[in-house]
N, C-alpha and C positions, 0 to 999 in steps of 0.2 A: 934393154929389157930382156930379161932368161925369156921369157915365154915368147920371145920371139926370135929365139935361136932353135928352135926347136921344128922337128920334123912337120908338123902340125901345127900351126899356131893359133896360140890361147887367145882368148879376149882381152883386153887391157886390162878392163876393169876386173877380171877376174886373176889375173897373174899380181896386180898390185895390191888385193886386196890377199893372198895368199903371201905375198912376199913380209906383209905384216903377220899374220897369222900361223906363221911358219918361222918366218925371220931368220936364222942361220941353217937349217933344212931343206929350206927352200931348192936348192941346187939338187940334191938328190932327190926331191921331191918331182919336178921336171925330168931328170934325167930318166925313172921309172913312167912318165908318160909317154918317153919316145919308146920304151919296149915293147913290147907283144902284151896283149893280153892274157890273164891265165883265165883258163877253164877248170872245171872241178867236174866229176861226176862222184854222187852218191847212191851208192847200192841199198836196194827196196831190200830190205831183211826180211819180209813175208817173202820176197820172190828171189831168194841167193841162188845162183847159179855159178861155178868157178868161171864159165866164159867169161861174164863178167870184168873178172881181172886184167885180163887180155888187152884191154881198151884203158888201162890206167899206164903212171907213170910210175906207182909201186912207191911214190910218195905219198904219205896218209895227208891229211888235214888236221892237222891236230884238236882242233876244238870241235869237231864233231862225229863220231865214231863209222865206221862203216864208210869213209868219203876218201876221196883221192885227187889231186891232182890229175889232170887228162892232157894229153900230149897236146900239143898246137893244133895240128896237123889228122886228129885222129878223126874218123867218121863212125864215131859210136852212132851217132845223132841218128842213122839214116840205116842201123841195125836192125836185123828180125830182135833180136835181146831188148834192145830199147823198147821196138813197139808191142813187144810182149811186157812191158815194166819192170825189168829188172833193174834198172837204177833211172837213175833223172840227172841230166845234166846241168849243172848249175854253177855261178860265178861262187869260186872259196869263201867269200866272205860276206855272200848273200846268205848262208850257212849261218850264219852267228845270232840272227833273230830269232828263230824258234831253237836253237842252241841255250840262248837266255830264257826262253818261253818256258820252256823242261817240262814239254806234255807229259800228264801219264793216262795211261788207262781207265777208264773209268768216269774223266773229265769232263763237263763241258765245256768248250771251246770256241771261240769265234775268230775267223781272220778276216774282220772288215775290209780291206781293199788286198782283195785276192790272187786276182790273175797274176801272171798265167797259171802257178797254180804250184813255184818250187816250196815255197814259207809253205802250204795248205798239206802238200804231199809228205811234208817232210814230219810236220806234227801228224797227220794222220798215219805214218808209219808208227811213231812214236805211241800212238795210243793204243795200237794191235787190236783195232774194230773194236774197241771196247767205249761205251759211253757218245756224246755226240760233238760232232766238229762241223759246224756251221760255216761255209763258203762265201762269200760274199763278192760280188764284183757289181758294179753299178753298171757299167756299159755292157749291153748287151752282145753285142759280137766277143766281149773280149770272156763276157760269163761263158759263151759257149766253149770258147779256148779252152777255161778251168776246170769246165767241165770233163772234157774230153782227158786233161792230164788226167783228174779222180778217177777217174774209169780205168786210165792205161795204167796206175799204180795201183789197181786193187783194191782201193778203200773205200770200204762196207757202211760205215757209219756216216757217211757226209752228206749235207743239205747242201744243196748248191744254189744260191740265193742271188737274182736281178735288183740289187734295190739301192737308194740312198740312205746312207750312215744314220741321218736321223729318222728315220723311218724304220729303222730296226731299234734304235733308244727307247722309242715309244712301244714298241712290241714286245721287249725282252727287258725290261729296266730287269739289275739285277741277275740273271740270266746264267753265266757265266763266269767257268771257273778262272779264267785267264781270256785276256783280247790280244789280239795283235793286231797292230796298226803301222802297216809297213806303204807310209804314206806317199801319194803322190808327190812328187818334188823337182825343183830344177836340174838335178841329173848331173850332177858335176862329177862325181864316180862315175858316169861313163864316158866322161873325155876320151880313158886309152884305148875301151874296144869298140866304142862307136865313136870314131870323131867327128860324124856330122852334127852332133850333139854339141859339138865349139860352137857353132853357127847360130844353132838359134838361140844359144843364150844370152841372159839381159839379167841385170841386176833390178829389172822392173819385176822381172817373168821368178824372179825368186823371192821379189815382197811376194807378189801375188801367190806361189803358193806356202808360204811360211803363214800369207792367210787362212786359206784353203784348212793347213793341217791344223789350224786352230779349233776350227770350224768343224773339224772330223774330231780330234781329241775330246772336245765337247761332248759328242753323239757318245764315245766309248768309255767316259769317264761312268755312265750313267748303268750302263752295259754288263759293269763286273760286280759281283756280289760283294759285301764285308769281308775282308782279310784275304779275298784274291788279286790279280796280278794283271798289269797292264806293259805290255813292251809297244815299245814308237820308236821305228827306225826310218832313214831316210837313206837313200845311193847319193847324198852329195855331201860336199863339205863345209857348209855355210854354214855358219853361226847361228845366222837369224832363223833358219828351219833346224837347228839341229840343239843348243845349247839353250842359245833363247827361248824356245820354245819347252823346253824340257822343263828350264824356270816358270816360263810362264804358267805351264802346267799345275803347277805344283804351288803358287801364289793363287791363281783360279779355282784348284780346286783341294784346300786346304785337306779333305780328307784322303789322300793319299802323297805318299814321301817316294824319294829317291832309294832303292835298296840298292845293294850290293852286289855283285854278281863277280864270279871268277872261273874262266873255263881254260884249257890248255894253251898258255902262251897270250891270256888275256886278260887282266885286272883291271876292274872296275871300282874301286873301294868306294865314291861317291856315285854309282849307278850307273854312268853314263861313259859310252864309246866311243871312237871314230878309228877307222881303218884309214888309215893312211898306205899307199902302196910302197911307201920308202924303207916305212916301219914294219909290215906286215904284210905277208903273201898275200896279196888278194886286191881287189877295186875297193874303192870309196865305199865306205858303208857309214852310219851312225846307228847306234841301238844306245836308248833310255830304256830300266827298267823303274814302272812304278808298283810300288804294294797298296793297296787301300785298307785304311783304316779298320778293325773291328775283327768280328768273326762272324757268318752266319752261312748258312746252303745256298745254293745255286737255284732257285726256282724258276721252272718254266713251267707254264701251262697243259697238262694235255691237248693234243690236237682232235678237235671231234670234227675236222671240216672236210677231212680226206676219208674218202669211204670205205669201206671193207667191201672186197672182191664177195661176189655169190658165192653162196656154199658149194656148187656146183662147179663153178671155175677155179678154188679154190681145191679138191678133190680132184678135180683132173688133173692140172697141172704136179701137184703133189705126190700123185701116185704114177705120175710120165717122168718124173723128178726127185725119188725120193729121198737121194743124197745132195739136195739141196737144202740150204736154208727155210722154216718154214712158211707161206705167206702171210705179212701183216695187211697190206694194203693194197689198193689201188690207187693210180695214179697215172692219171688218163686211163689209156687202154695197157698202161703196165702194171704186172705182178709187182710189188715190190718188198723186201723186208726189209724191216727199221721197226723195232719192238715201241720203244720210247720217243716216237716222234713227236714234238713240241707241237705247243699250236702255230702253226703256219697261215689259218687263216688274214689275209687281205696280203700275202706279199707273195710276191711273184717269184714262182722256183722252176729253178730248171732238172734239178735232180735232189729225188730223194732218196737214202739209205739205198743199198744194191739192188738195182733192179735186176728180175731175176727171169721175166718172159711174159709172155702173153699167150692170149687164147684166140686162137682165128678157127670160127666153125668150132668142129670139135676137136681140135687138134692142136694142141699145148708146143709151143717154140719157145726157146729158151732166148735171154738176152743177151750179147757181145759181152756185157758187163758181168754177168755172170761167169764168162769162162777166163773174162781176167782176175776175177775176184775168187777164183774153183782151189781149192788146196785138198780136197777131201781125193782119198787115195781109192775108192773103188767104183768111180765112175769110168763108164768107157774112154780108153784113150786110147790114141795114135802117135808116137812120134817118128817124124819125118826127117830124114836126113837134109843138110845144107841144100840139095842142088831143089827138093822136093818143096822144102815152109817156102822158099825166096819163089816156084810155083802158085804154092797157095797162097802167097800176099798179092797174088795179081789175079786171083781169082779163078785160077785153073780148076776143075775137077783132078782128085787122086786116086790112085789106085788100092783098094784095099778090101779087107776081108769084112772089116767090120757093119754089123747091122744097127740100123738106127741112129740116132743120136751120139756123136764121136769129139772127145775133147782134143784138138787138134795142136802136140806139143811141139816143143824143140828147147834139146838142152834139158828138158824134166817141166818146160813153161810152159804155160796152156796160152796160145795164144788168138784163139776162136775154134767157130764148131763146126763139123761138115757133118753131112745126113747118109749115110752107108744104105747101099743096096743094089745086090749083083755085082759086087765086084768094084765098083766104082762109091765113093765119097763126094756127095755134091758138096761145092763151096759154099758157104758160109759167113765167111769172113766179111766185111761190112763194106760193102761199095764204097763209101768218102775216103774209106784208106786204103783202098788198092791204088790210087794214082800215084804213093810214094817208090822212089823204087829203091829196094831193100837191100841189103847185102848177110848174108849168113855171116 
């Protein structure tokens, strides 16, 4: 048996069912499980910094613009750059879904099962705050994850949504200009960089969720408007979650087809992908893309369930803030804007559109999210040398001239706030993420 000449060894049933499936590949197919994993990092184009570069191997990715190969070995991850969002690291060919997606500005958008949040970051870079991108993760711990990436990349327009698939079908029929359905699945694309992942797999545990993604495809068939766009990808290589189902799709729900799709180094002619690591730099992936039938708009509801801030908190803050964005709403006790917010009544959200500060007493404070999401060029800032932000991520007071309210950079990124007076800038920076430790 190959799969059990190998460093790691496969399941049976999964090496013999690839051995048909593969058939004379087979060999180099194994051979790329015993390698290394690759890494990829993709640079945030709202937040370009040349540091950046530093952290890549100066090999691009080909089918997705602004992305690079990442050394083995390299600690972007655990960077002030990173936790300022200047790029996101990400498997190469986790890349290729919202690569087929091809957000633009203006969109409405949903990425049904979200977390942790590379598919979410990477379309909402795409859209450049323009129009709405709707987040979605069902488990609550892991909504909080996605959360935290939308914030650390900057992205203004995102609803960040706790819910199950069909419980946004029934809220949004129609909704949306494009879904993405990057579904849960048996994980067989991550044999090479997690191989504890050989262990639990079962050719039960991959009916079971080839059911599962039925089940979700369902909920998003209902989701996208007339003549817009559904992608369904999965990290493994199983037929029955990845080809089968794509058929199934498409026999279920007659009014949408298989399209086309073609990006650098990848053709689709009958819609439908699979990264094999033999064939293509990168992990296990699958991407279907579907089109639905017709032409019409994107309709969603206005939201009348989320209040408007007092005029009076509204007025403060605005005039403590006046080269921020302006307020739309409230949301709990936060400021927030988001012009065109949907109706959101009865689901449960964790963020909406950029939150931008709140009002304690009389005295307007600005939000962490605000100073990741700040591009505007005449608000106070500070930037701090290497030995100084890698101070500031741990929560030091700095030393500085400036009064009041201070956008606290490195490199040209703003990557929180400190409060100036007499000589000294109090911290700012958000307690949950000082416990990392940072490196310039």
């Amino acid at each position: 048996m190959d799969g059990m000449n190998m460093k790691q060894q496969l399941p049976d049933a999964f090496a013999n069912r690839m051995r048909t499936q593969l058939n004379h590949e087979l060999p180099a197919f194994l051979c790329e499980l015993d390698k290394a994993p690759l890494r990829g990092i993709r640079i945030n184009p709202l937040k370009e910094t040349k540091g950046s570069m530093g952290y890549t191997t100066g090999e691009p990715i080909a089918w997705f613009p602004k992305s690079f190969y990442l050394d083995e070995e390299s600690p972007a991850g655990a960077t002030v750059l990173h936790a300022a969002g200047a790029f996101y690291i990400q498997e190469p060919a986790a890349m290729i879904p919202a690569a087929v997606l091809d957000a633009k500005p203006g969109e409405n958008i949903l990425d049904l099962c979200a977390a942790p949040g590379g598919k979410s970051t990477q379309i909402g870079c795409a859209m450049r705050g323009k129009g709405i991108l709707v987040c979605n993760e069902p488990i609550p711990k892991r909504a909080r994850i996605l959360s935290g990436n939308i914030e650390r990349m900057g992205i203004p327009n995102a609803i960040v949504t706790n819910a199950w698939p069909e419980k946004l079908a029934e809220k949004w029929p129609g909704g949306f200009d494009a879904v993405m359905v990057d579904a849960p699945c048996s994980g067989e694309g991550m044999f090479r960089r997690d191989p504890e992942t050989r262990k639990e797999w079962t050719p039960e545990k991959a009916d079971g969720c080839a059911a599962r993604q039925r089940e979700i495809l369902t909920a998003a068939a209902g989701l996208v408007r007339p003549g817009g766009r559904l992608v369904y990808s999965t990290c493994t290589y199983n037929p029955k979650e990845n080809e089968e189902n794509a058929d199934w799709f498409c026999r279920s729900f007659p009014d949408y087809y298989r399209e086309a799709f073609f990006l650098p180094g990848i053709d689709a002619p009958d819609g439908v992908f699979t990264c094999y690591p033999h064939r293509l730099k990168g992990e296990g992936q699958f991407v279907a893309l579907f089109r639905k039938r017709g032409n019409g708009p994107a309709v969603m509801n206005k939201d009348c369930s989320t209040p408007a801030p007092s005029k009076d908190c509204r007025l403060l803050f605005e005039s403590s803030f006046p080269q921020m964005p302006f307020v739309t709403h409230l949301f709990g006790n936060t400021l927030v804007h988001i012009p065109d917010l949907p109706d959101i009544s009865g689901i449960k959200v964790i963020r909406t559109g950029l939150h931008l500060g709140e009002i304690r007493g009389r005295i307007a404070v600005p939000d962490h999210a605000a100073a990741m999401c700040f591009l505007t060029p005449d608000m106070q800032k500070l930037e701090l040398n290497p030995d100084e932000i890698v101070r500031y991520t741990t929560g030091e007071t700095i030393s500085g001239v400036n009064e009041g309210w201070t956008l606290i950079c490195y490199q040209g990124l703003c990557i929180g706030w400190g409060k100036g007076s007499g000589g000294t800038i109090k911290n700012h920076f958000p307690k949950g993420l000082r416990g990392i430790h940072y490196i310039a």
